[in-house]
C-alpha positions as CSV (number, residue, x, y, z in Angstrom):
1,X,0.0,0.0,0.0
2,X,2.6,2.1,1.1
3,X,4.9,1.5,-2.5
4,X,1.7,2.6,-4.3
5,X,0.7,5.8,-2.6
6,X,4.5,6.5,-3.2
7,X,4.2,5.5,-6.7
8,X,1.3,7.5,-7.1
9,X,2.7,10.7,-5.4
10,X,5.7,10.4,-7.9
11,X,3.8,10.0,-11.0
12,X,1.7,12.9,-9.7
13,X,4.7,14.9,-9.3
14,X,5.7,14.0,-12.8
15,X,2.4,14.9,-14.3
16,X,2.8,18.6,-12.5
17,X,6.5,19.3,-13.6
18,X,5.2,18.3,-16.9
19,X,1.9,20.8,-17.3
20,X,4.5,23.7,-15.4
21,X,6.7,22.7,-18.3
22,X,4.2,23.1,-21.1
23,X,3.0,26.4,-19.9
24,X,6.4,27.8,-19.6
25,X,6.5,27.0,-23.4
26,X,3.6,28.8,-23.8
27,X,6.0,31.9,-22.2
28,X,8.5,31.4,-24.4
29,X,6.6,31.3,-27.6
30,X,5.1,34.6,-26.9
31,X,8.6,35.9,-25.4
32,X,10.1,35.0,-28.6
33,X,7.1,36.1,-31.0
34,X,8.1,39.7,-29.2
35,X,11.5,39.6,-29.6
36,X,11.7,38.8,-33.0
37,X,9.9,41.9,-34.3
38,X,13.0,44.0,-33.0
39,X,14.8,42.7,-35.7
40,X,12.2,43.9,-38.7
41,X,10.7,47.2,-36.9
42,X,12.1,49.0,-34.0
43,X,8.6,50.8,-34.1
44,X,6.2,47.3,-34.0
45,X,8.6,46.1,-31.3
46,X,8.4,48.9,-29.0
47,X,4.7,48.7,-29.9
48,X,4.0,45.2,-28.4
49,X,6.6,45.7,-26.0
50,X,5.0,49.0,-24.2
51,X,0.8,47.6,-24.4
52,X,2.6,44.0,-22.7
53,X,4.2,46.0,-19.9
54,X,1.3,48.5,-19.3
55,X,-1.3,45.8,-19.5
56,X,-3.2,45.3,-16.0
57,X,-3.9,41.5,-16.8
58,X,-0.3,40.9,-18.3
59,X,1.3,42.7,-15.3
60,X,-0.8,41.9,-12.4
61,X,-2.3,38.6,-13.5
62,X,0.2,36.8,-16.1
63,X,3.5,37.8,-14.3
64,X,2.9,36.6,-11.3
65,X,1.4,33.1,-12.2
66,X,4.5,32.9,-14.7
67,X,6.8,33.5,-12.2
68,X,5.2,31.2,-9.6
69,X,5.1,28.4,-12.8
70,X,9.1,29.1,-13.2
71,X,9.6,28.5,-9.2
72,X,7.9,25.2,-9.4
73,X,9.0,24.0,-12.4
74,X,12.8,24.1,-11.6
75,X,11.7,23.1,-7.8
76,X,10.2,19.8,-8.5
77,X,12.8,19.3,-11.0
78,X,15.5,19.4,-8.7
79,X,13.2,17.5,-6.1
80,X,12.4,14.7,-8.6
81,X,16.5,14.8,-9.5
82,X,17.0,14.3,-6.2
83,X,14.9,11.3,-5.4
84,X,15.7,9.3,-8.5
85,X,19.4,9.9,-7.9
86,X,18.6,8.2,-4.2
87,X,16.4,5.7,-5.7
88,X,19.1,3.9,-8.2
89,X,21.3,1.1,-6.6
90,X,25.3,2.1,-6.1
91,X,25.9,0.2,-8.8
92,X,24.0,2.3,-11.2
93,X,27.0,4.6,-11.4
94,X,29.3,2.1,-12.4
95,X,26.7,1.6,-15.6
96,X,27.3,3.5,-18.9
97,X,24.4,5.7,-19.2
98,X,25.9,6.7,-22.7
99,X,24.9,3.3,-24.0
100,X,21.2,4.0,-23.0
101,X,20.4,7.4,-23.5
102,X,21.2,10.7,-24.5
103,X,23.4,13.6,-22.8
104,X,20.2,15.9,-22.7
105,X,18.1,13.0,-21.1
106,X,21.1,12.4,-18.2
107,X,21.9,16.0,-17.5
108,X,18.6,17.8,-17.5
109,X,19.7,18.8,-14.3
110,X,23.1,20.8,-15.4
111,X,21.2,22.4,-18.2
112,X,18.0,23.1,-16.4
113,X,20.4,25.0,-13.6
114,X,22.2,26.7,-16.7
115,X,18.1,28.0,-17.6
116,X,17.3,28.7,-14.0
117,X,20.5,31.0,-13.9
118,X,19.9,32.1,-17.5
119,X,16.3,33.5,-15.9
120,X,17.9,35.1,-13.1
121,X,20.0,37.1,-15.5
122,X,17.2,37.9,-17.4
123,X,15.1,39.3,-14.5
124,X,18.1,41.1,-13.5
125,X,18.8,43.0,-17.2
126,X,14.6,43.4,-17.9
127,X,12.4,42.9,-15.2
128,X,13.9,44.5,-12.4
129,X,14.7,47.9,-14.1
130,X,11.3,47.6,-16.0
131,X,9.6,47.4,-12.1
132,X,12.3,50.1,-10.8
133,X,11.5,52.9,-13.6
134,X,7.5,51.9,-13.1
135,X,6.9,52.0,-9.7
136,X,10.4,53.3,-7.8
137,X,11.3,56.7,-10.2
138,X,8.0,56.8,-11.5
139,X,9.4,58.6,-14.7
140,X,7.6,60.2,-17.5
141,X,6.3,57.0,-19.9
142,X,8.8,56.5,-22.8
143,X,7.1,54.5,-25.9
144,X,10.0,54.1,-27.7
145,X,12.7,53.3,-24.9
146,X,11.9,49.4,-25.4
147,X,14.5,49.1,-28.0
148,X,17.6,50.7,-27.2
149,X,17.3,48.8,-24.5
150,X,17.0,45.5,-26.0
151,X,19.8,46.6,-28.2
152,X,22.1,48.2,-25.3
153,X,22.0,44.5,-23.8
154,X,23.7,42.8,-26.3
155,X,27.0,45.4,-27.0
156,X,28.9,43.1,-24.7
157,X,30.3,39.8,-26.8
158,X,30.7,38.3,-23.0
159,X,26.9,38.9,-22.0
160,X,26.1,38.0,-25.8
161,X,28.1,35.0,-25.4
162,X,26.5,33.9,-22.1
163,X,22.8,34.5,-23.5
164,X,23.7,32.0,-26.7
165,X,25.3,29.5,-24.5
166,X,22.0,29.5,-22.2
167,X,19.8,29.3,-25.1
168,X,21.8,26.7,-26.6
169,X,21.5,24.6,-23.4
170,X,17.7,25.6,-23.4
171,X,17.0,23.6,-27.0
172,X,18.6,20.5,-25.3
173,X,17.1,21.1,-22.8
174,X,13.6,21.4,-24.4
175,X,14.5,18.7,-26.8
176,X,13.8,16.1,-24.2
177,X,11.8,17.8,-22.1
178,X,9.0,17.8,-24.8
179,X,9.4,14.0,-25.3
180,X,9.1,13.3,-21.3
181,X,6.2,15.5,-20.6
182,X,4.2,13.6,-23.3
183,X,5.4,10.5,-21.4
184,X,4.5,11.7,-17.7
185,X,0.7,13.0,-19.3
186,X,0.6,10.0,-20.9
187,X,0.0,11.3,-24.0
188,X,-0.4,8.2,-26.9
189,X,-2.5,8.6,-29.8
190,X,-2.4,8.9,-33.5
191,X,-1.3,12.9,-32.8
192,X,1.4,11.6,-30.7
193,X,4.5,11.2,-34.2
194,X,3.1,15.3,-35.1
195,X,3.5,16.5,-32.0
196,X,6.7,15.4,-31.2
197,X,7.7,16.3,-34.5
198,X,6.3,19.8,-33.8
199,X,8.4,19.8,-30.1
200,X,11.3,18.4,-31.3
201,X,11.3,21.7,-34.0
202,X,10.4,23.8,-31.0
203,X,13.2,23.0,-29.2
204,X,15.4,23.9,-32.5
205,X,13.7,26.5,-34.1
206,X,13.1,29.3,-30.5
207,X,16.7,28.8,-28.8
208,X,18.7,29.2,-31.9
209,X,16.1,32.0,-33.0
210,X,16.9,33.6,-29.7
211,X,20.8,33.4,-31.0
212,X,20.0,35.1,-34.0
213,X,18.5,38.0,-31.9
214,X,20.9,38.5,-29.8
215,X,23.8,37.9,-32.6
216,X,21.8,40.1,-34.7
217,X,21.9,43.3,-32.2
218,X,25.2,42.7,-31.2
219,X,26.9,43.1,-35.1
220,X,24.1,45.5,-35.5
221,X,24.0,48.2,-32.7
């Protein structure tokens, strides 16, 4: 009884890293949607980028369940790293893991850490100053500020190095994320092939499109 309600507990924890996981996509689809326009129209991207961070519902409603999604996700991951690390026998270690599965699959951990500090950094450059000229200086709104400071960001090759590293540990990260979460859902159907077809080019198609931003307004600022 016991080995069930455990089992049960872990699939169940599983199940909610997964969903946390698939809504964070959902964030980083629209993140990258945004992003990109900087590199057509300066104009279209300070656009989106001002009605986003004025919004009541974005700011006040989206944000903060985002940000609580982003806490639990790389919680439980590290919780569910931890207990299948204690679950495997000593001589697990002594196994070559290369032989049974991939480097993304056995170090979601390292790369997931390298995404959690990527975040932090992230916060740190957008968010907090966005919050700070809002609600601490409580300047004059500027419309068209949203750019230049996208743009500022990325003059440094080391920060512009560290956000291309981060994004390419995000698509391997991503890459088997997508296949796991339809595992832990238990997602099996005729859709099933598509769909991982579809998250397998999501995981390829936003991180290195990220790159390109960030290369982009570094050779171009």
């Amino acid at each position: 009884m016991a080995k069930s309600a455990l089992l049960k507990s872990s699939i169940a924890k599983k199940v909610a890293m997964a969903l946390s996981g698939l809504f964070l996509v959902l964030f980083l689809a629209q993140h990258f949607f945004i992003n990109m326009t900087s590199v057509f129209s300066a104009d279209t991207f300070n656009s989106i980028s001002h009605f986003m961070g004025n919004n009541p519902l974005v700011q006040f409603v989206i944000q903060p369940i985002l940000i609580v999604g982003v806490i639990f996700h790389f919680i439980m991951g590290f919780v569910l790293e931890f207990k299948n690390n204690s679950a495997r026998p000593i001589s697990y270690a002594k196994n070559n893991g290369a032989a049974n599965s991939s480097w993304a699959s056995r170090n979601m951990i390292v790369s997931g850490s390298v995404v959690l500090a990527f975040l932090l950094l992230h916060f740190y450059d957008f968010w907090v100053p966005e919050m700070v000229y809002k609600y601490v200086d409580v300047s004059p709104l500027n419309e068209t500020r949203y750019f230049h400071e996208l743009a500022e960001k990325f003059e440094s090759p080391v920060r512009t190095g560290l956000y291309s590293l981060s994004f390419l540990l995000l698509s391997l990260h991503l890459w088997h994320g997508f296949n796991s979460s339809f595992q832990s859902v238990g997602f099996n159907n005729k859709y099933s092939k598509s769909l991982h077809t579809l998250g397998y080019a999501f995981a390829i198609v936003v991180p290195f499109g990220f790159i390109f931003i960030a290369l982009f307004h570094h050779f171009n600022h």
